[in-house]
Every structure is written in C-alpha cells, then in structure tokens.
N, CA, C and O of each residue as an XYZ file, in Angstrom:
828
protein
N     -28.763     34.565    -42.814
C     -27.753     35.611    -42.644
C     -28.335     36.962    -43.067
O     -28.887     37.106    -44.158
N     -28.208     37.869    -42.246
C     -28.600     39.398    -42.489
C     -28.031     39.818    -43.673
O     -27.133     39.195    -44.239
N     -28.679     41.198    -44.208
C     -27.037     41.849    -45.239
C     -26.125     42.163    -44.549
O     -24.981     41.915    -44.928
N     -26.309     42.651    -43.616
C     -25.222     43.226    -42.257
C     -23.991     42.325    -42.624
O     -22.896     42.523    -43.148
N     -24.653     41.267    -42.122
C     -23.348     40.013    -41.798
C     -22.937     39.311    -42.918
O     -22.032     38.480    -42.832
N     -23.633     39.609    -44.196
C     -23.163     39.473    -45.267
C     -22.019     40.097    -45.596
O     -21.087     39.522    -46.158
N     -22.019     41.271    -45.276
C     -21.254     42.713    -45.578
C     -20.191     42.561    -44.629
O     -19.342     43.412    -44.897
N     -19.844     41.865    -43.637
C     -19.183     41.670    -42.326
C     -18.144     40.575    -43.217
O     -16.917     40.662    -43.251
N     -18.933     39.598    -43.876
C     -18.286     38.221    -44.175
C     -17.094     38.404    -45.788
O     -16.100     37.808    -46.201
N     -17.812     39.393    -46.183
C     -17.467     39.368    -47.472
C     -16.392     40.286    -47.477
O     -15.649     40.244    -48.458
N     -16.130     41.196    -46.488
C     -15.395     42.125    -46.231
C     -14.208     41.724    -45.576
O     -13.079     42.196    -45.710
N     -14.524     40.961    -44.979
C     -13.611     40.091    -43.731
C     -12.647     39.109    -44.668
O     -11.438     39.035    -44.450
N     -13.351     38.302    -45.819
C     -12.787     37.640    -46.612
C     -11.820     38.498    -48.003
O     -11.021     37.900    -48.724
N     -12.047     39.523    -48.079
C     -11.466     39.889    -48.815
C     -10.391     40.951    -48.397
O      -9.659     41.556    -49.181
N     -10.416     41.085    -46.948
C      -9.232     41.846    -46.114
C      -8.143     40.736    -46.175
O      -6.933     40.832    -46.382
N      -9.123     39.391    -45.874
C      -7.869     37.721    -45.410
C      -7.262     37.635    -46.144
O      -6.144     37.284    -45.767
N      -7.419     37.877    -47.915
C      -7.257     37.722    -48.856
C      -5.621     38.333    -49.250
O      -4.550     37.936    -49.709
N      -6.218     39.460    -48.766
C      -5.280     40.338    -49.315
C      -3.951     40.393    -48.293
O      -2.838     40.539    -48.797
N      -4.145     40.240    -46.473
C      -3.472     39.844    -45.863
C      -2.316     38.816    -45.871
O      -1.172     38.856    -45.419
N      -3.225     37.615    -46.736
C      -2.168     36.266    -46.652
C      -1.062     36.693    -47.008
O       0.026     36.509    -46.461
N      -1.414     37.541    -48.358
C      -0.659     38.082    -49.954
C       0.636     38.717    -49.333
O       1.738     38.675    -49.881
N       0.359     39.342    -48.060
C       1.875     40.109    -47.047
C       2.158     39.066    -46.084
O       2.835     39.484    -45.144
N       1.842     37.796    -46.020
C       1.880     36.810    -45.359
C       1.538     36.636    -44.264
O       2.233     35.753    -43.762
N       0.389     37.239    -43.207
C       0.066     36.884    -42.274
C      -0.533     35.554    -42.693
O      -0.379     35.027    -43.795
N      -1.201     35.103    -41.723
C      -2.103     33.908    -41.202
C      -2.981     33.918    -40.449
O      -2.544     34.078    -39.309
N      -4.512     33.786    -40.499
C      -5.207     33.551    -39.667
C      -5.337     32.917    -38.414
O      -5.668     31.748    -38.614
N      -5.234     33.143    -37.316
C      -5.153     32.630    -36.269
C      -6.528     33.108    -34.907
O      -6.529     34.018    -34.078
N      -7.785     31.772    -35.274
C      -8.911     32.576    -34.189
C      -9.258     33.985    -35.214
O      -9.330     34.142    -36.433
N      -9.436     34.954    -33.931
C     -10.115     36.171    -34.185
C      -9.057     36.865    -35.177
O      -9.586     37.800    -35.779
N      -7.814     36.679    -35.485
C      -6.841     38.090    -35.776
C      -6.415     37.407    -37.077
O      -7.101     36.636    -37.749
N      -5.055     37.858    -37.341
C      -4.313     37.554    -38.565
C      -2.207     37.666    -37.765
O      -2.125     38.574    -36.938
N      -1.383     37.201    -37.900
C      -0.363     37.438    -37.262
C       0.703     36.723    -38.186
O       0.303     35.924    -39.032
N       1.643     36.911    -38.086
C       2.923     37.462    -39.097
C       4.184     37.658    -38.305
O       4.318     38.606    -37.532
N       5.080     36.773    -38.504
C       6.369     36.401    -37.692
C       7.151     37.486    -38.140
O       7.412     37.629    -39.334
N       7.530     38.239    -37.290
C       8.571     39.162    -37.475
C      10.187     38.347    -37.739
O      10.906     38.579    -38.711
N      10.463     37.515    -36.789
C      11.338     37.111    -36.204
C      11.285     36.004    -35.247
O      10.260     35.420    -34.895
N      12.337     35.796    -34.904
C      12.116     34.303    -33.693
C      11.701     35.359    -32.309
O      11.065     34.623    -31.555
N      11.776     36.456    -31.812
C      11.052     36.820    -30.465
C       9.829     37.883    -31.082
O       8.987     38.367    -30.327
N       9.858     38.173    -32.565
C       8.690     39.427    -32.560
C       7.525     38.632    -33.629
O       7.747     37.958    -34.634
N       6.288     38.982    -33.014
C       4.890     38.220    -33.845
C       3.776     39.570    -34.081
O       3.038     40.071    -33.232
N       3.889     39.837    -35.092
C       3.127     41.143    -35.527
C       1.738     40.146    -35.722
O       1.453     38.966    -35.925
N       1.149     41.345    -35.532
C      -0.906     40.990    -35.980
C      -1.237     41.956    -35.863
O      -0.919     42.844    -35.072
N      -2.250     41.883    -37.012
C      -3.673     42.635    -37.499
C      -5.007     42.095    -37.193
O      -5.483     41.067    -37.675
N      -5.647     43.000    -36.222
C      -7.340     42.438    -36.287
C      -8.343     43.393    -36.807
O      -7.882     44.534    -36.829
N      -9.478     43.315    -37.203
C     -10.426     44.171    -37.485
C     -11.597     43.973    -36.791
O     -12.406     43.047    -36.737
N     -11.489     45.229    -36.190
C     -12.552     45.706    -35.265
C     -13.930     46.081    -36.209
O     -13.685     47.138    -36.790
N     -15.052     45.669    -36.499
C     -16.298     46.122    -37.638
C     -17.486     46.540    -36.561
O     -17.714     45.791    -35.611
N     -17.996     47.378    -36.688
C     -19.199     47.993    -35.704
C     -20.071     48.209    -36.940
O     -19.735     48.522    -38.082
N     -21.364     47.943    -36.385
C     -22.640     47.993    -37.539
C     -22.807     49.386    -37.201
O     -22.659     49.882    -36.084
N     -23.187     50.078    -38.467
C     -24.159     51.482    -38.271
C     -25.305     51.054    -38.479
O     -25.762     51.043    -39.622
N     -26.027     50.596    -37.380
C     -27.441     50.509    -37.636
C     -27.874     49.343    -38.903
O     -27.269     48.278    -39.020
N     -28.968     49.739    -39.766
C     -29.055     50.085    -40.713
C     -28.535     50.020    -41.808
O     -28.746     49.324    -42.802
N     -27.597     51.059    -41.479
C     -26.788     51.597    -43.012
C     -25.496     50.973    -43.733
O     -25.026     51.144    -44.858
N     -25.012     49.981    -42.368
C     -23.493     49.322    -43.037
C     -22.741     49.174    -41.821
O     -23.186     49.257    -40.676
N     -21.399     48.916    -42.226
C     -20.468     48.633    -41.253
C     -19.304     49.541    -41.202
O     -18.916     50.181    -42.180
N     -18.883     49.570    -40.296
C     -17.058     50.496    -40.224
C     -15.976     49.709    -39.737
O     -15.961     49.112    -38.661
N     -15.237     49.736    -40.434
C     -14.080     48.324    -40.538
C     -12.808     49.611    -39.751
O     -12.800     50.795    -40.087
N     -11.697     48.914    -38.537
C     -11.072     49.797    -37.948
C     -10.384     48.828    -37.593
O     -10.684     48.116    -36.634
N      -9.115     48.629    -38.498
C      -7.571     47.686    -38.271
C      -6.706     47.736    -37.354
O      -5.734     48.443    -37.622
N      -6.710     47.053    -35.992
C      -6.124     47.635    -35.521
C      -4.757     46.435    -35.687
O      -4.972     45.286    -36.073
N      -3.403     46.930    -35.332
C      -2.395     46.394    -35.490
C      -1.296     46.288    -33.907
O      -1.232     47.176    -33.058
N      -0.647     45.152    -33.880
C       0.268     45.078    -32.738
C       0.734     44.436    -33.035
O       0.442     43.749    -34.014
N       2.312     44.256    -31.912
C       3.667     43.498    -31.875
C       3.698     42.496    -30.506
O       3.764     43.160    -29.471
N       3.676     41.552    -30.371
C       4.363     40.282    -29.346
C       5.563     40.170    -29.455
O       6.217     39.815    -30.435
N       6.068     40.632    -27.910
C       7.219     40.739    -27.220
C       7.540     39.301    -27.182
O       7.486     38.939    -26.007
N       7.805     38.474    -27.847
C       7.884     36.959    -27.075
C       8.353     36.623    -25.962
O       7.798     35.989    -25.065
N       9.775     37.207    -26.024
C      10.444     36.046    -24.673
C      10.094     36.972    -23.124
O      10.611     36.761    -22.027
N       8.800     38.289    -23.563
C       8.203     38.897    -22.456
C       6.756     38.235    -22.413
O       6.327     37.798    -21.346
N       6.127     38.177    -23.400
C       4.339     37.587    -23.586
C       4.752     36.081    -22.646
O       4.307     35.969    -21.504
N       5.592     35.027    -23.231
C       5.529     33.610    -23.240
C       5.599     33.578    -21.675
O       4.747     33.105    -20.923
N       6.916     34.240    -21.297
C       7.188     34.441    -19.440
C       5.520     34.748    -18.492
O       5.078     34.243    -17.461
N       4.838     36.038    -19.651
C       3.578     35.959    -18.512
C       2.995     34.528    -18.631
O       2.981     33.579    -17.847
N       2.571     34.685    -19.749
C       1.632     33.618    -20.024
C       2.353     32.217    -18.946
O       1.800     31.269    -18.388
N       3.154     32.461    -18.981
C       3.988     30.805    -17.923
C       3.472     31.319    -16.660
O       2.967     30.392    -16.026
N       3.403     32.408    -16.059
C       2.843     32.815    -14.670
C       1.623     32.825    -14.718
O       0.999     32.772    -13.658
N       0.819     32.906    -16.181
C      -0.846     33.534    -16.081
C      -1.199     32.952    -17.034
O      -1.162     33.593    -18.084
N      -1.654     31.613    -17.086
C      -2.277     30.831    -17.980
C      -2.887     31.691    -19.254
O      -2.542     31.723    -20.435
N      -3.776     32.271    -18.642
C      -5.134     32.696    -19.454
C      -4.838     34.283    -20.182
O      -5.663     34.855    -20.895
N      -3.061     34.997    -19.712
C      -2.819     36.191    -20.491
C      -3.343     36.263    -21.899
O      -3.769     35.292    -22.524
N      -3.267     37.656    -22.401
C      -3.510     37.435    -23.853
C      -2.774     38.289    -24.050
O      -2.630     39.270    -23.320
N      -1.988     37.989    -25.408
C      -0.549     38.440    -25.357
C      -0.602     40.070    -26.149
O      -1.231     40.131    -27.206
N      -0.217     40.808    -25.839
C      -0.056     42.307    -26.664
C       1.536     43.211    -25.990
O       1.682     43.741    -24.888
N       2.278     43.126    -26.849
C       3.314     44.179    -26.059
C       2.813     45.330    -26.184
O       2.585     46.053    -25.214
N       2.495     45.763    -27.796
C       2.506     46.985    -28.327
C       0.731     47.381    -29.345
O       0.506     46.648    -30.308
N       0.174     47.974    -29.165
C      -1.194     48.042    -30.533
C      -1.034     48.834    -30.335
O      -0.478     49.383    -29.384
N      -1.781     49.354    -31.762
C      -2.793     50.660    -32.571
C      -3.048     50.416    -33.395
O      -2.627     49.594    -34.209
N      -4.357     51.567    -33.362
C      -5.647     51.634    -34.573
C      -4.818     52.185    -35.463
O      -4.253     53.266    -35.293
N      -4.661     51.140    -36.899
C      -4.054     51.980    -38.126
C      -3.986     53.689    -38.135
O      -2.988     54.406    -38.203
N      -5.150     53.995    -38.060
C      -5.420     55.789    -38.268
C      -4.063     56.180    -37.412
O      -3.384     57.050    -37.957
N      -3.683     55.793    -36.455
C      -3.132     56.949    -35.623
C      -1.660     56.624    -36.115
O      -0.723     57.310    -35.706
N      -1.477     55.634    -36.945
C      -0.043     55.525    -37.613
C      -0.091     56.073    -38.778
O       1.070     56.411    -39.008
N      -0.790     56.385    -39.715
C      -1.268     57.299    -40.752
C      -1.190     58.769    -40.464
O      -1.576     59.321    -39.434
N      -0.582     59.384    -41.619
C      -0.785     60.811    -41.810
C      -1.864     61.973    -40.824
O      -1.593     62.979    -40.167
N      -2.895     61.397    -41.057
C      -3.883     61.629    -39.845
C      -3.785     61.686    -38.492
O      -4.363     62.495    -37.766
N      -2.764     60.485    -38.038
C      -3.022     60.425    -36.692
C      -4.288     60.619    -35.764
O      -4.421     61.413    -34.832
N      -5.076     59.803    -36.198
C      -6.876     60.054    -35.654
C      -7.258     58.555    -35.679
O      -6.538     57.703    -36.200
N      -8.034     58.382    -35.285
C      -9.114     57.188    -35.316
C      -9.304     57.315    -36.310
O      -9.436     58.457    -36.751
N      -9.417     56.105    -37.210
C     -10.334     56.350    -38.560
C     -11.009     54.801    -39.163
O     -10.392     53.893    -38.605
N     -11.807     54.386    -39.880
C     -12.605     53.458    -39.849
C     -13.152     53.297    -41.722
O     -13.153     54.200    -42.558
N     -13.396     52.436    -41.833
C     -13.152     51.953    -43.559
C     -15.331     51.981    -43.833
O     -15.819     50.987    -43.297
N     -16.025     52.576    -44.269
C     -17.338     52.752    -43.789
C     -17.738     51.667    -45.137
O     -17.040     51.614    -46.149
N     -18.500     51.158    -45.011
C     -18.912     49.808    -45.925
C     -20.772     49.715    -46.187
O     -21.516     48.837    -45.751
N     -21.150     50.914    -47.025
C     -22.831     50.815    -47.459
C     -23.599     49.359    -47.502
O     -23.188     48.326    -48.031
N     -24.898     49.585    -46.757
C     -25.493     48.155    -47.800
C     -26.246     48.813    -49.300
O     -26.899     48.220    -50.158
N     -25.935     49.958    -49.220
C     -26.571     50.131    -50.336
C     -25.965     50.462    -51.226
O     -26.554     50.788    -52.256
N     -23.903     50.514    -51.108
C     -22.965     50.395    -52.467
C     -22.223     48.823    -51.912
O     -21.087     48.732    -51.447
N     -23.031     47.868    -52.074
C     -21.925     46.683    -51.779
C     -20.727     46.177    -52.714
O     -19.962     45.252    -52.442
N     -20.717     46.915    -53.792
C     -19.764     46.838    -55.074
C     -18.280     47.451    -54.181
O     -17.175     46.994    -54.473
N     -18.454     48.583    -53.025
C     -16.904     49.313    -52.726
C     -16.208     48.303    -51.739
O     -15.207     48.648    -51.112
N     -16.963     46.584    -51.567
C     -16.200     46.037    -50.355
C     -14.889     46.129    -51.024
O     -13.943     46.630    -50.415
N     -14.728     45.589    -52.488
C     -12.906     44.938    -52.707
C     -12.185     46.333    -52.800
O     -11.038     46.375    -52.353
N     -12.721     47.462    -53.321
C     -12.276     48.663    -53.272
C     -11.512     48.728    -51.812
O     -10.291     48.756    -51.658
N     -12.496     48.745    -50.795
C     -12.633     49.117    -49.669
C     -11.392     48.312    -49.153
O     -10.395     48.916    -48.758
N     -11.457     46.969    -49.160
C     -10.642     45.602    -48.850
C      -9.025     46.203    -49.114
O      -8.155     46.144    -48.246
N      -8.907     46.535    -49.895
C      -7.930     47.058    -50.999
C      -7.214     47.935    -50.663
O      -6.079     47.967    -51.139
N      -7.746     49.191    -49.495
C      -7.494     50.071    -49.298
C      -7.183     49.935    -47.570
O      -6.709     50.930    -47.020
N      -7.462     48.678    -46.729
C      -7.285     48.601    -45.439
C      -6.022     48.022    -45.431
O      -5.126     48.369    -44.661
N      -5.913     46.991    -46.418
C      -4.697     45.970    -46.471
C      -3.697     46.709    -47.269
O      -2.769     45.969    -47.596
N      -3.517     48.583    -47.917
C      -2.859     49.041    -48.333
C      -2.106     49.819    -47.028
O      -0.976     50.284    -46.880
N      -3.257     49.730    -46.189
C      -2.345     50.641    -44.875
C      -1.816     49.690    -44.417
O      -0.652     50.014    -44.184
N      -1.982     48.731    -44.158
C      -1.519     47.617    -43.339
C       0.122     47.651    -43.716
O       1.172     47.767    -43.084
N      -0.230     47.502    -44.939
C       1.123     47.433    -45.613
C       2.145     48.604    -45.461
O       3.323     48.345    -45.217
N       1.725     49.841    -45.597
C       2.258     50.934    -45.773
C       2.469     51.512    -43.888
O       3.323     52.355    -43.613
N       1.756     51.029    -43.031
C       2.052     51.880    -42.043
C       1.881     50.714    -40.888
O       2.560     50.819    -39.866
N       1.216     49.897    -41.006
C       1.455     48.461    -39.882
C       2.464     48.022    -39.905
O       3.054     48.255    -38.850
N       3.138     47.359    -40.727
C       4.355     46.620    -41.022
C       5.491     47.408    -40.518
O       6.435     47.120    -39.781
N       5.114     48.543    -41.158
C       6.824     49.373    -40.635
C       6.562     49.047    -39.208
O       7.127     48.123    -38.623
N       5.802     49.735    -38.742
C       5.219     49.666    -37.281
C       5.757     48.608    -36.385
O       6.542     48.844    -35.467
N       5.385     47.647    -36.636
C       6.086     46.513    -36.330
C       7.398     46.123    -36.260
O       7.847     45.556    -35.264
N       8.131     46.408    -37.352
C       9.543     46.381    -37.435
C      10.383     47.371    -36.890
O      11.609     47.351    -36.780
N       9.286     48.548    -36.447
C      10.309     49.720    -35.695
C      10.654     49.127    -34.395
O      10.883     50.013    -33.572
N      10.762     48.047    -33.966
C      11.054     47.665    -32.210
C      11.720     46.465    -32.607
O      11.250     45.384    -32.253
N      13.098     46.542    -33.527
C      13.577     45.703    -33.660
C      14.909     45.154    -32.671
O      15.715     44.242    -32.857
N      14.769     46.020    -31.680
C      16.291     45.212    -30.660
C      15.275     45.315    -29.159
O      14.196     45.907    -29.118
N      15.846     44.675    -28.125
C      15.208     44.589    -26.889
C      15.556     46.080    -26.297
O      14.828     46.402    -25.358
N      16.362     46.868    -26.615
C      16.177     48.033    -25.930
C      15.502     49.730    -26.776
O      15.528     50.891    -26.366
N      14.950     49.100    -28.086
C      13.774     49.284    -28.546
C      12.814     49.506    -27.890
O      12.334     50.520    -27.385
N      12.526     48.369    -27.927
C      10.947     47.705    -26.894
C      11.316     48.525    -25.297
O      10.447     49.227    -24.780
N      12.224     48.397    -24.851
C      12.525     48.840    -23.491
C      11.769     50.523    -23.119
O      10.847     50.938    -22.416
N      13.129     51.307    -24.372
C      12.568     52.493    -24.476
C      11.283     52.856    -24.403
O      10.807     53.525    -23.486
N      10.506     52.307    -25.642
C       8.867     52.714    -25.822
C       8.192     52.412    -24.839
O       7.256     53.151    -24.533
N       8.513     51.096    -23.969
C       7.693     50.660    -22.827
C       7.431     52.049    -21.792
O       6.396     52.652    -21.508
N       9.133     52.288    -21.303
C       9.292     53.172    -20.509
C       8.255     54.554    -20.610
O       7.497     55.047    -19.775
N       8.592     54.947    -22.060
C       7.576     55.828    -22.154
C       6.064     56.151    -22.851
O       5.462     57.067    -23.410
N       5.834     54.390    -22.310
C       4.193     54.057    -22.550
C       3.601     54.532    -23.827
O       2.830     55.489    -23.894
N       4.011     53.796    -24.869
C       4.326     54.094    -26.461
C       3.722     53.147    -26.879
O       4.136     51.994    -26.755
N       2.500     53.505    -27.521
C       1.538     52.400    -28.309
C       1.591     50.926    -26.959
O       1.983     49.761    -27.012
N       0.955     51.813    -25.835
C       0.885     50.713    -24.834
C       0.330     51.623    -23.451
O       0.680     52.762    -23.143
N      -0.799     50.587    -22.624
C      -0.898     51.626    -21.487
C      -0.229     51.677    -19.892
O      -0.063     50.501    -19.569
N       0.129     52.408    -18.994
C       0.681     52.211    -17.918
C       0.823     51.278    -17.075
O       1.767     51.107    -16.303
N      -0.333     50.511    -17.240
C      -0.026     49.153    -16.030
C       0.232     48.061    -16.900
O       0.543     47.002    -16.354
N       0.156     48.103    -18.400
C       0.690     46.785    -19.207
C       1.963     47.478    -18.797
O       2.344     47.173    -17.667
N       2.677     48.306    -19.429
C       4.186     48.655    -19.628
C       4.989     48.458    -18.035
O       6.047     47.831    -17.975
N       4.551     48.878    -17.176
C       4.742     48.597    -16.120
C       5.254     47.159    -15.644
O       6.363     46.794    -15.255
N       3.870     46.371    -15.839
C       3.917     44.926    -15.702
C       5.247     43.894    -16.040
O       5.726     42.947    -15.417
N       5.693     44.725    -17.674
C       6.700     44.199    -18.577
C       8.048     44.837    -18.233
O       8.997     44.053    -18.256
N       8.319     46.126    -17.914
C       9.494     46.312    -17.729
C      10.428     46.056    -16.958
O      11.588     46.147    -17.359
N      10.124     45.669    -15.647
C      10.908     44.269    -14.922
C      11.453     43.295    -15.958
O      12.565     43.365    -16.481
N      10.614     42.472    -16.158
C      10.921     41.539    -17.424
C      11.724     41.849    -18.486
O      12.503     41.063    -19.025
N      11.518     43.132    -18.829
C      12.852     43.458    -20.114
C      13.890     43.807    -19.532
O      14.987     43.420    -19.933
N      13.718     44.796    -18.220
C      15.200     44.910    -17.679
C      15.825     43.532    -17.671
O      16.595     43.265    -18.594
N      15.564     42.542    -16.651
C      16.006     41.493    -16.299
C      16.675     40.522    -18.092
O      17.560     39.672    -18.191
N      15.843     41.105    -19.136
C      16.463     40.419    -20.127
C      18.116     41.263    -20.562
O      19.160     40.983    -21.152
N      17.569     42.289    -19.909
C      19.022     43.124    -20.520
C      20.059     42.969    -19.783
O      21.201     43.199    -20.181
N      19.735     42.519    -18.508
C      20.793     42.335    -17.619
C      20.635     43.670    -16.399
O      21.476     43.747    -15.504
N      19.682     44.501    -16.470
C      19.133     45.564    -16.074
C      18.753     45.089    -14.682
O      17.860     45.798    -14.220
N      19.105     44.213    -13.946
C      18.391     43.200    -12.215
C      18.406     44.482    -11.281
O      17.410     44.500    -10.557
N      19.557     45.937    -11.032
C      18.978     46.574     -9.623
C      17.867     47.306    -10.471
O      16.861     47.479     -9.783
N      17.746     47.778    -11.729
C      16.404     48.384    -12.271
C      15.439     47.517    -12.031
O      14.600     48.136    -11.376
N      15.076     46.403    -12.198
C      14.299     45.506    -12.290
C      13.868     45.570    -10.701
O      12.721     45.933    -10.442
N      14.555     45.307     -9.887
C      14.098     45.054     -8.922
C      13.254     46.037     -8.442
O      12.074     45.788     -8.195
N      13.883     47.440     -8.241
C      13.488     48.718     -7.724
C      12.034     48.782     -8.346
O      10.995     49.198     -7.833
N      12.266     48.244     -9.614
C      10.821     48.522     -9.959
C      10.024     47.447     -9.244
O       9.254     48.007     -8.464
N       9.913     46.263     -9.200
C       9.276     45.396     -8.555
C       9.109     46.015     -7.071
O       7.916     46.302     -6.977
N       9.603     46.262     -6.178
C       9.383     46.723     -4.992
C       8.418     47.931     -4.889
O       7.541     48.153     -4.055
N       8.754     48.539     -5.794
C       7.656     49.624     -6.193
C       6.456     49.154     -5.988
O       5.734     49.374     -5.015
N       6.152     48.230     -7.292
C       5.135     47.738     -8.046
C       4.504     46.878     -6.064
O       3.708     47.475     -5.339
N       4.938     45.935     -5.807
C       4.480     45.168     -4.730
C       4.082     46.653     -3.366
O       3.355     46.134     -2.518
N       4.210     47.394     -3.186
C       3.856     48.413     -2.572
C       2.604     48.926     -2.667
O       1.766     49.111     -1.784
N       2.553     49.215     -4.286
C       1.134     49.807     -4.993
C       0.294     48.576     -5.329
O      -0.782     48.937     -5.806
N       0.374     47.648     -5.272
C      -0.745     46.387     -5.370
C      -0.917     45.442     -3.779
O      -1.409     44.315     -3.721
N      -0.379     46.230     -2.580
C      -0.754     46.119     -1.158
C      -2.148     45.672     -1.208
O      -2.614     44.564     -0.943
N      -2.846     46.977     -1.680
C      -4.094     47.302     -0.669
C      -5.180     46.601     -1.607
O      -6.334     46.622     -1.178
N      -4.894     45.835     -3.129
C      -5.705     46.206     -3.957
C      -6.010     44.471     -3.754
O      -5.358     43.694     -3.056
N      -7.021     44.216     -4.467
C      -7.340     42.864     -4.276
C      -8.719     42.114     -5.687
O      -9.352     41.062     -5.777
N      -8.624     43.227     -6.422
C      -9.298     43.354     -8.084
C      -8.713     42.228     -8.613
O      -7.826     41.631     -8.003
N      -9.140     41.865     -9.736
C      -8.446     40.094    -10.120
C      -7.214     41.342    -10.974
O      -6.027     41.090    -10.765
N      -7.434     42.219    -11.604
C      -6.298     43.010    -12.062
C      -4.983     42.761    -11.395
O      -3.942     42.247    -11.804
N      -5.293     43.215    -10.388
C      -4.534     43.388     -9.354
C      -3.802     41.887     -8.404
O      -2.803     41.836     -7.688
N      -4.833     40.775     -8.805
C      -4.259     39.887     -8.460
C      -3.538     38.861     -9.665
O      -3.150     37.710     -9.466
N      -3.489     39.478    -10.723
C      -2.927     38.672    -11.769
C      -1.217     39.021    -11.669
O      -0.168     38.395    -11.815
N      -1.683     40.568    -11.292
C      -0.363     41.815    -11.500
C       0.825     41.029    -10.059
O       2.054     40.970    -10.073
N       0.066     40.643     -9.209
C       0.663     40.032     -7.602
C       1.689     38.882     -7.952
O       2.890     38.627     -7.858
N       0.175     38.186     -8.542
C       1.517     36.526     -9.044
C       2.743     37.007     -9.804
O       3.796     36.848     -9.186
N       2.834     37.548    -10.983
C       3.803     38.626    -11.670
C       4.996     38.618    -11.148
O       5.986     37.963    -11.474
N       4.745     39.895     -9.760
C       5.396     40.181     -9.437
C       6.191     39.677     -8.266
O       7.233     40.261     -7.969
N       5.582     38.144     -7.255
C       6.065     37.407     -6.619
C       6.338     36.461     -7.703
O       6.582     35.622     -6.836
N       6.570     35.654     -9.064
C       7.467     35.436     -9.317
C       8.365     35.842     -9.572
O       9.353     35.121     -9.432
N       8.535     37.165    -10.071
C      10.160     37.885    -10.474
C      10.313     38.094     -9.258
O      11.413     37.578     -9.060
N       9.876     38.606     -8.038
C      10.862     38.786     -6.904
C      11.796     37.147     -6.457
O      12.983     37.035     -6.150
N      10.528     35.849     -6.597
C      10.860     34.589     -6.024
C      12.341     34.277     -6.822
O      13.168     33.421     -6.508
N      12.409     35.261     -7.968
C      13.691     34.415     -8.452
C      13.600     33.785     -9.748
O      14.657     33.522    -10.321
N      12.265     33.442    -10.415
C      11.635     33.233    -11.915
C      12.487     34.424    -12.854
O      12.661     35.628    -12.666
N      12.863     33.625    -13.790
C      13.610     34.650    -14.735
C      13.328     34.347    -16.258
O      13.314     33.185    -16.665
N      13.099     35.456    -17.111
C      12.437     34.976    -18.239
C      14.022     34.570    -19.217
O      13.939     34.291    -20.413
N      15.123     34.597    -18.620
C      16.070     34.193    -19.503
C      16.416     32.586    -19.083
O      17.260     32.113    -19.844
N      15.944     31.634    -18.027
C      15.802     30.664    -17.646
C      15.529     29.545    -18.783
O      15.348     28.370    -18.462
C-alpha cells in the first residue's frame, strides 16, 4: 500500500466513523441514512490525489426520491438512484466547491480533518436532506432544476405529477418529452424512451 492510499484508508475510516455516530450506514461506495419510509439521504466522498503531496476529500451529499427512484429502476434495471446531490461547499456559507486537503507530510490532521467533514455533514447535509420533506417539495425543486440537472428533473416530473394526481401535467409533459427523444438514438436517450413509453403505456408509480 502507497502512503497515498494509506491516507485515502485512514481518512475514509475515520469519516465512517464519525458518520455511523449520525447514523448512516455503509452501503458499497457511499454511506445512506433513512430519512423516512419514501426519503434515503447519502453521503459519498469524492478523494483526488494531489500528486505527491496528499489527497482532497469533497463530500458530496443527496436525497432518494423513493416511490420516484424504485418506479425507474422497475423500467431500468441498471438506474442509479439520485433525486437530488451536492458538493457540501455549495450548502455552506461559501457556496463554492470546496475540498478537505489531507498532507502526507502532516498525517496527524486526518481525525482533525475527519472531524471537520462529518461536522458539515451534520450541520448542512442533513438539513439538506430534510428540506424536501412533502412530495410537492420535491415537485417544486425538480421543476426548477434545484440541486439536480435538466434531463434528470425532467425524466422525474411526470412521475411526481402522476403521484400528486397531477395526470393532464404529466402527460403534456410526456408528449413533449417523446417529441424531443424522436430523432435521438444515444443509450441516454434510449433509457429516457423506455421511461417514457411506460408512463404513456399506462405504468403508474402509485400501482
């Protein structure tokens, strides 16, 4: 093992650490934390080597829409579920990218360091998470592509209309959507197809 990946491991373990402590759980690559019976918050950490010199640890955090994620995933095996992310920084005071920098040559600041990722987590993830606590929450932010990008939000808001009871919105949008994925034939584009010929076929995520 390098120091690199020393510094990767030891850092990683003492973020988990401190994570459990707000009760996530490790799951694979991330960490995730039941909001509720439809909302599943998670934290992952993104670490990029500087070379050389160390690592930069960059938390990023998101919310699972359930009874919207589970519906794709039933049309698209292989989805991977995200309603909502962001990089801690931009929920912070800052509002910037920002990244936790980890020396090999002060390896004493990992628990410092550890200490101080899982303090944002706490202080500005969590709320984060809990701010999309009703389905027309989630609706809103979708609409206006809020800690989410245009063709995910897109994809989903059929699906939340239809949970709200929202069916001529829903549709209009689907007809839309099947218009602008005509010409296209990208696996993007063909994941986005099945999608949207099941909600037209009549598939309903309140089923």
């Amino acid at each position: 093992m390098t120091p690199t990946q020393q510094l990767e491991l030891e850092i990683t373990t003492a973020v988990s650490a401190g994570l459990r402590a707000l009760g996530f759980e490790k799951q694979k690559h991330r960490f995730s934390k039941r909001i509720d019976k439809d909302r599943l918050g998670w934290c992952g950490l993104n670490i990029a080597r500087k070379n050389i010199s160390g690592i930069g640890v960059n938390p990023v955090v998101g919310l699972a829409f359930d009874p919207v994620e589970n519906f794709i995933k039933k049309i698209i095996p292989e989805h991977r579920e995200g309603t909502f992310r962001s990089s801690i920084g931009y929920l912070m005071p800052e509002r910037r990218y920002l990244e936790w920098v980890i020396s090999l040559h002060s390896p004493n600041d990992v628990e410092a360091k550890a200490k101080e990722i899982v303090t944002a987590v706490a202080l500005y993830g969590l709320p984060f998470m809990n701010q999309f606590s009703s389905l027309e929450a989630v609706i809103e932010a979708q609409e206006q592509f809020q800690f989410t990008d245009r063709a995910s939000a897109i994809d989903r808001l059929p699906i939340l209309y239809n949970l709200a009871g929202r069916q001529e919105q829903a549709n209009t949008l689907l007809q839309k959507r099947s218009i602008e994925l005509a010409a296209r034939d990208d696996w993007a584009a063909r994941d986005q197809k099945r999608l949207v010929a099941a909600l037209m076929s009549g598939n309903s995520p309140r089923s």
